[in-house]
KOLZADO-936381 format. One record per residue (C-alpha): x, y, z; residue in one letter. Coordinates in steps of 0.02 Angstrom, whole numbers, plus 50000, padded with zeros to 5 digits. Example, Ala and Ser with C-alpha at 12.3 -4.5 7.8 and 13.67 -1.06 7.14 Angstrom:
2
506154977550390a 506844994750357s 
// end
This chain:
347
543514951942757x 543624965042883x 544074983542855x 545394986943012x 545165007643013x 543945018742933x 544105025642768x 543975043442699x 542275042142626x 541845049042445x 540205058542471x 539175056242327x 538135068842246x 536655062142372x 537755065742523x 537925083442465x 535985085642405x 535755082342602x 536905090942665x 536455105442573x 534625104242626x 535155105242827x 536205091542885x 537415096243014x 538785083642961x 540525090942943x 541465087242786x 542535073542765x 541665061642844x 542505042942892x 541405029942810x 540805014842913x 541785000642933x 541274985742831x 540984967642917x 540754956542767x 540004940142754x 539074940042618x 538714924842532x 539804918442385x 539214914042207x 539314894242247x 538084896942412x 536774905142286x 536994892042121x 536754878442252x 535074887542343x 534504890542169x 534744869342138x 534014864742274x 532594876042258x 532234871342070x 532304851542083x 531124850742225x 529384843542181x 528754860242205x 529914871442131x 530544884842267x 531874899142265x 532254906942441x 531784924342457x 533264931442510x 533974932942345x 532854947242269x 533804957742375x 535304963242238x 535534982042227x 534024984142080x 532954970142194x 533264982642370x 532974997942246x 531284991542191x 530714985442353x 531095003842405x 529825006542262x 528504995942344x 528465004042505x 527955018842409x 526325011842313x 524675016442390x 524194998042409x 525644994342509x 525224996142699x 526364991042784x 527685003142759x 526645019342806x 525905011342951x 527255004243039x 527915020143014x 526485030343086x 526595018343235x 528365020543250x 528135039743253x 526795039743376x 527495027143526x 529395031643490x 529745039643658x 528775023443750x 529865014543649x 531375022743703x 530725022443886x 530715002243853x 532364998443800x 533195009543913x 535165015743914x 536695006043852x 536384994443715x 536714992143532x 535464991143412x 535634977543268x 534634978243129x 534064962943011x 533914966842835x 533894985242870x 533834990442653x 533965008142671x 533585010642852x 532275023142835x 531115018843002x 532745017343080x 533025033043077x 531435039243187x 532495026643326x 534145036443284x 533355052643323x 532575048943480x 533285036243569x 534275042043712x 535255025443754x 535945020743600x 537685017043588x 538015009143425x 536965003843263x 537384991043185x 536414987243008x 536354972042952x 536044966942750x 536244955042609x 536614966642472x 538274975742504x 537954989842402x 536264995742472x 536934994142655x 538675002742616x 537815017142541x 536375018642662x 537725016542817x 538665031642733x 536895038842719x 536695037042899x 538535041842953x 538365059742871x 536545063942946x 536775055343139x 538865059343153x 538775057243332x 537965038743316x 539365023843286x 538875013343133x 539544996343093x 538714988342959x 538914968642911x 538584963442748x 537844945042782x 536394935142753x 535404935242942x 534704919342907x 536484910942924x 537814911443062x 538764926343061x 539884937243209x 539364954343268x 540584966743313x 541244964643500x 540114973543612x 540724983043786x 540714974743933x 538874978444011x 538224983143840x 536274974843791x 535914968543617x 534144974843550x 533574966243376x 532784975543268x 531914968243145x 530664978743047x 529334976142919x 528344957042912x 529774951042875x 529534938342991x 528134933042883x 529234925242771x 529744910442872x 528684895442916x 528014897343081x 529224882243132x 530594890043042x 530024906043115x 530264898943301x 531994894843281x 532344912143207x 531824920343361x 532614906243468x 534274911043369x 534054929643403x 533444925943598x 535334920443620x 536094930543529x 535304945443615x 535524935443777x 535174941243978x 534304958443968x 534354960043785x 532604961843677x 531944962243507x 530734974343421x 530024968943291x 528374973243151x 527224960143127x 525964959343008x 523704956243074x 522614946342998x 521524957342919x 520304959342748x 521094946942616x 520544961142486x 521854971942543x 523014958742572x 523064953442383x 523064973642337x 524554974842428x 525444962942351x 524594964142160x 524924983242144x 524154990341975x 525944998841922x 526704981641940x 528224985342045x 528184969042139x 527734959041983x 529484967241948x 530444964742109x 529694944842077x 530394943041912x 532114952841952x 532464936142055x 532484928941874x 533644940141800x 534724940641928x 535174922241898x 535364923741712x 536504936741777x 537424928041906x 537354911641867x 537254906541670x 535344907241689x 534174907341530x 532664912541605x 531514921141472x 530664931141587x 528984936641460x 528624916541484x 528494919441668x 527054929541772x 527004937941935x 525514927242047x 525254933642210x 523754928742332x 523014924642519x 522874908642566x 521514910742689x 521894891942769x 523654895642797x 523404912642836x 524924919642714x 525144928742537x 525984915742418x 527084922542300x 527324914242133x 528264914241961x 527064905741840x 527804898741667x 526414902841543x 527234888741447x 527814870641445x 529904875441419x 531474872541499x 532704882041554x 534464879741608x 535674888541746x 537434883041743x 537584863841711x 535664859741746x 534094860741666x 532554861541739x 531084855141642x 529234866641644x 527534860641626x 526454878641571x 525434883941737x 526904876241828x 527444889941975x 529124892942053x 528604898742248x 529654913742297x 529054917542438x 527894917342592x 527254931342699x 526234923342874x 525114934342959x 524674936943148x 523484938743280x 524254946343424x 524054932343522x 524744920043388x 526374928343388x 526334930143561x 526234910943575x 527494909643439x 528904921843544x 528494913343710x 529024896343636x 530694904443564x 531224911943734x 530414929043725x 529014937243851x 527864950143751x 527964965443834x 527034977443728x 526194980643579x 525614994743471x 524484996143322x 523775007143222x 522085011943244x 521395003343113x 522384986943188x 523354982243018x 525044980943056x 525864978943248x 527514983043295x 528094971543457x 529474972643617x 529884957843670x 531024953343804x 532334938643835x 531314928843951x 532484926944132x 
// end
């Protein structure tokens, strides 16, 4: 459904906590208009199928993302065990202006999966050739209210946010004639696909971004396995949390009768794969039902939720040069955990 003119946005009590603590906006303020795609009920009962009758049970990572799921990731970028976060944004802080020098004047920036946006904003501060921002998200709520977020503190940057799952087909707003597409695409999120799904991804995004366009993007190093499995095995147990939400969100959504304290958070490195495995172990033989099916248990059995593939530099440079892209520079952190990557649309 698309939203034809800009509404008359109700500032929440957040808007007002920021702009009382300095932000320049000017009250009222138009909220973004709203490209929606997001997936319908009958695309998510049929992933969760799918997923559950394989002969290793599966669920596709996409869908921890509701509103509490984006909240509590939020949460996990927070805990002291979780790198990634912190680092890509002390990176980010550090090379912004080469950054900026990089992509240049006259483009749009899109944003995959962009949750509440925060190392965007380092971009929307700095970069001098942005003309429009457009954040892209699964959950409509958390991108809605971090676009109206957005609108109020960078008023003289045009936001269009699309509510659809990146993974899929989906249009972007019309762009002006001479006007470059940059990707970006925080985070390892990258990590979560297959290497082979992982090329096609970036092959997607190569023409999408098309002649002159780019994509920068985080990417998580190889690195100690030790901290790995901290990061990802906090001791508050957040992400045993955000796992288990998944759960509850399909009791929720779709007749599910999960009972989650039969099901544990297992998280660890696979050293031969080179990628965290995420898990949902049942602690005991049961079975459960969602909608019309029922899925059958053995205890120890584990649903896999999700994947997260690390990098050398080289690897991923491999892995972008197959999918159209030429690396064109990379910066790390001194302690070389995390990388965040330009790559250009190879001519």
């Amino acid at each position: 459904m698309f939203i034809d003119e800009w509404r008359q946005a109700v500032v929440d009590k957040d808007d007002l906590d920021m702009i009382a603590h300095g932000s320049s906006a000017t009250l009222p303020v138009a909220e973004p208009e709203l490209h929606d795609f997001e997936p319908d009920i009958r695309t998510f009962y049929a992933d969760v199928v799918k997923g559950l009758c394989g002969d290793v049970k599966s669920l596709p990572c996409k869908y921890f993302y509701d509103a509490h799921g984006s909240q509590l990731f939020d949460d996990i970028c927070d805990l002291e065990e979780y790198y990634p976060t912190r680092t890509e944004l002390g990176i980010m802080n550090d090379w912004v202006d080469e950054i900026g020098d990089l992509l240049g004047n006259d483009f749009r920036l899109v944003e995959y999966g962009s949750g509440s946006s925060l190392k965007t904003r380092i971009l929307l501060e700095r970069l001098k050739g942005l003309d429009l921002y457009v954040p892209v998200d699964i959950s409509r709520s958390h991108l809605q209210q971090s676009a109206r977020r957005l609108s109020v503190d960078y008023p003289n940057v045009p936001i269009i946010p699309v509510c659809a799952d990146y993974t899929s087909t989906f249009a972007l707003p019309a762009r002006d004639k001479g006007e470059r597409t940059i990707v970006y695409f925080p985070g390892s999120t990258i990590g979560n696909f297959h290497p082979s799904e992982a090329r096609e991804f970036l092959t997607r995004i190569a023409e999408q971004c098309g002649t002159g366009g780019g994509l920068l993007i985080g990417v998580d190093l190889k690195k100690d396995p030790a901290v790995l499995n901290a990061a990802y095995n906090d001791a508050l147990g957040v992400t045993a949390a955000f796992n288990l939400n998944l759960l509850t969100r399909i009791n929720r959504e779709l007749g599910g009768d999960f009972l989650l304290n039969y099901f544990e958070h297992n998280a660890f490195y696979n050293v031969f794969l080179g990628r965290i495995e995420m898990h949902l172990l049942s602690t005991v033989k049961q079975n459960v039902r969602v909608g019309g099916e029922i899925f059958h248990f053995d205890e120890g059995e584990t649903i896999h939720t999700e994947c997260s593939y690390k990098y050398t530099v080289d690897e991923f440079a491999e892995l972008a040069c197959e999918a159209g892209f030429r690396q064109m520079s990379v910066w790390t952190d001194p302690n070389e955990l995390f990388s965040v990557q330009y790559l250009k649309v190879a001519e």
